[in-house]
N, C-alpha and C positions, 0 to 999 in steps of 0.2 A: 715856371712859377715866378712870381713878383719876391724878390729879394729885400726891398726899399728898406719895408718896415722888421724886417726877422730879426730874429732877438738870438744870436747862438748859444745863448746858455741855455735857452726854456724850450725853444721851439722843434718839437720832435720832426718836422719836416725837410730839415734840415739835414737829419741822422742819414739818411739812403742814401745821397749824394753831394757831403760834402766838398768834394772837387768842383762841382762846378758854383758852388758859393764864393769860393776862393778865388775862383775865376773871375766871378762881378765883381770882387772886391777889389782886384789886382786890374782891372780894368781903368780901376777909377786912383790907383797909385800907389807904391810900394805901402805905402801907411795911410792909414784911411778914417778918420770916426765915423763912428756907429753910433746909430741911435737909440741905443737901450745904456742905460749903466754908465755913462758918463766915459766910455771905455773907446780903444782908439787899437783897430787890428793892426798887426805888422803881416806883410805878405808877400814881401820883397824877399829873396833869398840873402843879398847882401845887408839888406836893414837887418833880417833876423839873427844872422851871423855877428852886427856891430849889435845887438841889444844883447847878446847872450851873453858877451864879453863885458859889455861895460854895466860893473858891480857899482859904483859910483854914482850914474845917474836910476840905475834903475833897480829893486829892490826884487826876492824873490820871493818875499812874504807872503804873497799870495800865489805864487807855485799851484797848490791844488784846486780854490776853489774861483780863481781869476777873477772875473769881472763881477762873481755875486758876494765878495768879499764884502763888507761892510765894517768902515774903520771907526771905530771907537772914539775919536774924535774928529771935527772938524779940521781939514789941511788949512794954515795958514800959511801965505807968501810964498818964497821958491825953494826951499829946504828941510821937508819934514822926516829926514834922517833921523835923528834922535827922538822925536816923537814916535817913529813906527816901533822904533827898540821899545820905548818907555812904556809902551801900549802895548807889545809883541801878546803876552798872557792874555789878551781879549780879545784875538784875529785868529778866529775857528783854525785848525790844525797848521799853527806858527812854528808847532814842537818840534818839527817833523823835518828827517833831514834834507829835502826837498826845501825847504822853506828856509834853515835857516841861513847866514851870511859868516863873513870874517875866519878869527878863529875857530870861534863854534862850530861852523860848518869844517872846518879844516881839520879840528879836532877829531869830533864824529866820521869823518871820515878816513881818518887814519885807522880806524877801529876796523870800519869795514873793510880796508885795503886786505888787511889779513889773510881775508877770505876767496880772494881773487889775485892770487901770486897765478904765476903761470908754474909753480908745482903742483901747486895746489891743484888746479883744474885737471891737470896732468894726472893727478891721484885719482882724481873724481870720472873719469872718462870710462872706469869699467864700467861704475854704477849709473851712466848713463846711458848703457849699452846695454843693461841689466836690466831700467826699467823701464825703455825703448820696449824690450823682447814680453819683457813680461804683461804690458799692456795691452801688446798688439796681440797675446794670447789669448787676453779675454774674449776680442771679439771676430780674430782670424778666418774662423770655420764658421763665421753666419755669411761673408760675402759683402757686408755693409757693416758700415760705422755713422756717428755722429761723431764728427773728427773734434767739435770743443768740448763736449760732456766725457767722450769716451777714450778721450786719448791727451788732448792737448790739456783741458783743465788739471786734469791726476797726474799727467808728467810733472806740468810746472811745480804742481805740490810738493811732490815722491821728491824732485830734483833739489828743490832748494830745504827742503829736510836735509837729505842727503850732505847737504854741502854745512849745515849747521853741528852734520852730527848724530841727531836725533836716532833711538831707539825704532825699531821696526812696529812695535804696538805705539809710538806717537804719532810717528809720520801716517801709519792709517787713520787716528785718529784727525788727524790733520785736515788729510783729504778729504774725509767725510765734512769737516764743518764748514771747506771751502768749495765746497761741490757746488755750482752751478751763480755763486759771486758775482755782484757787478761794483765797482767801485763808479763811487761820485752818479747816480742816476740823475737828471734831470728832477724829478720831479719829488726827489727825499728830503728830506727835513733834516730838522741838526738832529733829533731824537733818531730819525732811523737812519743817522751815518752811525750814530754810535752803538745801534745794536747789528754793526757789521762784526762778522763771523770772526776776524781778526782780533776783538776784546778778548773772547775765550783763551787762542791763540798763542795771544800774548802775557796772560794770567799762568797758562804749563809753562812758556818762557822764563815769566819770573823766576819762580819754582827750582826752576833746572837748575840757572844761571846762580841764584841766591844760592842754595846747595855747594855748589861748585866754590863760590867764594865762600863760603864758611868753611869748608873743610881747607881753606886753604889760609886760615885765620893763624897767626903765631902761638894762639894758644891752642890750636889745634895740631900743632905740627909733628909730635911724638905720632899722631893717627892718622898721620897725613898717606903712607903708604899703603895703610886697609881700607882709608874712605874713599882717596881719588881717584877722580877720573882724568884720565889720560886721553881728552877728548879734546871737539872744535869748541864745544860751548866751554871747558875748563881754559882755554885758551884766552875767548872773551872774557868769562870772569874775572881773571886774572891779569887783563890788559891793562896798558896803560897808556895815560897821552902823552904825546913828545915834550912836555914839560914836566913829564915823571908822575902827573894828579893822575888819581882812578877816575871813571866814570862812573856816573851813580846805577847803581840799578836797575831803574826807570829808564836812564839814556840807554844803557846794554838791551834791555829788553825791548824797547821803542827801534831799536837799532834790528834786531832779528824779527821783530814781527814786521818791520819796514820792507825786508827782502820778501815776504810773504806779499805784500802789497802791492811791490812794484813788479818784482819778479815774475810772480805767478802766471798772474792774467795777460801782462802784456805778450809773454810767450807764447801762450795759449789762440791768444787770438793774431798772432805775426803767424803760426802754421796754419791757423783755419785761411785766412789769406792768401799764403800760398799754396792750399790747397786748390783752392778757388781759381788761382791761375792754372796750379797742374792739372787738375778736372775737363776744364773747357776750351787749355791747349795743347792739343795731344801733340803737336811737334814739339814743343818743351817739352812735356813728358816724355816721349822719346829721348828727345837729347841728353836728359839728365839719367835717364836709364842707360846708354851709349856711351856717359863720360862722367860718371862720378864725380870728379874733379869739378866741373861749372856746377856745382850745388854750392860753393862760395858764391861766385857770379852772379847766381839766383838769389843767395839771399842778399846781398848786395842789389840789385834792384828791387826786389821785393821791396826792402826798409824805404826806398826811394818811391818807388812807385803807389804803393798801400802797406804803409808801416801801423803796427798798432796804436800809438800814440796822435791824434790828432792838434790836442791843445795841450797848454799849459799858464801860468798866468804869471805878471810882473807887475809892479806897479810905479812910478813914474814917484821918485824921491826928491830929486832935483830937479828944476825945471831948466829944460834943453831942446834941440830939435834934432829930430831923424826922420831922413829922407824928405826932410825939407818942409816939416809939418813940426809946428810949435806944439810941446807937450808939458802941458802944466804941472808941477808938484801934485799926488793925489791922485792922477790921472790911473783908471787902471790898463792895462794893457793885454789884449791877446795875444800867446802868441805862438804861432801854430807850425810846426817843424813837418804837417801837411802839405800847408797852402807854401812854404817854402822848396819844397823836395818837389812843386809840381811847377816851378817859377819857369816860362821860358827862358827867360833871358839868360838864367844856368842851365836849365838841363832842353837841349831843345827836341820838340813833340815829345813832351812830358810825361802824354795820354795813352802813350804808347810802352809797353814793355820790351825792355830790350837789354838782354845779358849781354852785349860786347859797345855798349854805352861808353864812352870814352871816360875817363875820369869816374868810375862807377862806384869807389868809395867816399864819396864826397857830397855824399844826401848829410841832413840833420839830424835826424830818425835817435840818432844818443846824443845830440846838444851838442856845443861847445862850450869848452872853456871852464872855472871850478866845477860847476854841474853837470859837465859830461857825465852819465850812465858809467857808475862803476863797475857794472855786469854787463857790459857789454859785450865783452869777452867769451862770460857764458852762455848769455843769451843766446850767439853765434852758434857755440860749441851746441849746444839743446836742439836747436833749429837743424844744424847740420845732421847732427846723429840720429833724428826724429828723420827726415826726409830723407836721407839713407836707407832706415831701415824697413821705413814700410813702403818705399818702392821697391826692394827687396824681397817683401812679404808680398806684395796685395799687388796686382798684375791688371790692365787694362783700368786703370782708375778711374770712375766717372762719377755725375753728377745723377742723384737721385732723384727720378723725373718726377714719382710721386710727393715730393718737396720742394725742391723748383724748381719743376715746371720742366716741358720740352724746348729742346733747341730753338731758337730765336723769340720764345717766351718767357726766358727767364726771372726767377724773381729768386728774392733774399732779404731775409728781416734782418737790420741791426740793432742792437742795444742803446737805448735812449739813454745816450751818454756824452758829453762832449767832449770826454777828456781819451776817450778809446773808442778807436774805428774796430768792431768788437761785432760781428755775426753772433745773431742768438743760436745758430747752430749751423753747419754746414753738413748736410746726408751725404756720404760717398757710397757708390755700390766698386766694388772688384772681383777679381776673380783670385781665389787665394792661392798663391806660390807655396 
């Protein structure tokens, strides 16, 4: 297909195979303009790595909705720093800690650290072994699954419940209102992002969190021992930032429905992925059945090779130049930790899967730099104990021909999304262990 004119935010043609889009664009130089949106790909691996870093020239205001961002005012000259703050409240989901900068973001994120100690995750390891077993129960004795409706969506959920806290009647309630989700669609409007399943979500968050902090009010403190809880969210409530201020309510709750957001789906669809690779190569399957141990390996190429995350977006505050391409104040930027992790000139024959890759932790796949993926950690830990256990369970794992298709015809729908390389479903048949 003719590449010239395609538009990567709108253009659903794009969805099946964006690898080789990335390819014409790195074709023609690590950083490239595009003809839609005023907007200017990065696709070098080392340009992406200097744009991740540098907070300075390039802003991450627009993080979720990238190049369809639309700023509120007209950029004048080569410095609209203080204009994007001054504006921040009128640039769709600015709130969000993805998006914001400075302290702010440093703050926000001290909150979340909490959550992601390495004891912590260490505490959390039975319940993910727990709801690893319990899922694969549901559908063990039929021989077939839908690996993102029936296992990876409800892990993600069950998991990062788990890890908030959450009561055994929320976290199902949970599941159910995140069942079958797609963040950021192509083709949704500002009215249907905001009737995403996460407003609910984050309305029992408030709830909780609010609770928590009242009972933990001074004038409540005589009833402090019958009312509280002794939980993750009484933790949050009660947290503070390294300058001793509380966070507001809204930020706490904006903060747990965030891990819902990012957490969920991108997990969800990093296993249908690897699925996809264990389905159609039984010597991998093999090997990882034969050595436990390389299901790091694997998902270390995995994030590299087809990681969930596709795009994200930046936008050009100062005017500068990377990789040798003048980028004006305003300018929005793609920038794609894809079309990086498949760059030759780092990883060489890209195209190819390959667990003993030299240097094989050194994809983008969790960023660099302040906005590194602060779950990162568990994402791993999820992924890990997910492919553990249902190779485990489920014995000679293939691909289901009546979905797609027989050997050398295969076919697979993805989610008209830019921001996740996201299967609308992956069919596996096995034979049950």
């Amino acid at each position: 297909m003719s590449y010239e004119n395609a538009d990567w935010y709108t253009d659903v043609s794009l969805v099946e195979d964006p690898h080789a889009y990335f390819d014409y664009l790195r074709a023609q130089g690590p950083v490239v303009p595009l003809p839609h949106h005023g907007a200017v790909a990065v696709v070098g691996y080392d340009e992406t790595v200097q744009l991740m870093l540098d907070s300075e020239h390039f802003s991450e205001i627009n993080a979720v909705t990238g190049g369809l961002a639309k700023l509120p005012f007209t950029p004048e000259g080569d410095d609209i720093t203080e204009a994007l703050e001054a504006h921040r409240k009128e640039i769709p989901f600015a709130d969000q800690i993805v998006t914001e900068s400075g302290t702010r973001h440093a703050n926000l994120r001290s909150i979340l650290s909490r959550l992601f100690t390495p004891s912590r995750l260490k505490e959390l390891q039975p319940q993910l072994l727990a709801t690893a077993e319990g899922l694969i129960d549901e559908f063990h004795a039929d021989g077939k699954v839908n690996i993102v409706l029936q296992y990876g969506g409800p892990y993600g959920a069950l998991v990062i419940s788990d890890l908030l806290g959450l009561s055994d009647k929320t976290r199902q309630k949970v599941r159910g209102l995140l069942e079958g989700t797609l963040p950021v669609p192509m083709d949704a409007t500002p009215e249907d992002m905001m009737k995403n399943p996460l407003v609910p979500v984050g309305k029992d968050l408030f709830k909780l969190i609010a609770q928590r902090r009242m009972v933990n009010h001074p004038l409540l403190r005589p009833l402090h021992a019958l009312l509280a809880h002794e939980d993750i969210l009484n933790d949050l409530a009660t947290a503070t930032y390294p300058d001793g201020s509380k966070p507001t309510l809204v930020d706490l709750t904006g903060l747990a429905a965030f891990l819902f957001g990012a957490g969920q789906d991108t997990t969800n669809r990093l296993l249908a992925n690897g699925f996809k690779v264990i389905a159609t190569r039984p010597d991998i399957q093999a090997e990882l059945r034969g050595n436990p141990k390389r299901i790091e390996d694997f998902i270390e190429e995995l994030l590299r090779y087809d990681g969930s995350v596709k795009s994200a977006g930046r936008i050009c505050q100062k005017t500068t130049t990377l990789g040798g391409v003048e980028i004006k104040a305003g300018t929005p930027i793609l920038l794609s930790h894809m079309a990086a992790n498949r760059d030759p000139a780092r990883f060489p024959d890209p195209g190819s899967f390959n667990m003993d890759r030299p240097k094989i932790k050194e994809h983008l796949a969790f960023g660099r730099g302040a906005h590194t993926c602060i779950g990162a950690p568990l994402a791993r830990r999820e992924v890990a104990t997910s492919i553990e256990r249902l190779l485990a369970r489920m014995d000679n794992i293939r691909l289901s021909e009546e979905h797609h298709g027989s050997e050398g015809a295969r076919h697979f729908e993805y989610e008209p999304t830019y921001v996740l390389r996201a299967l609308k479903g992956l069919h596996l048949e096995f034979d049950p262990v």
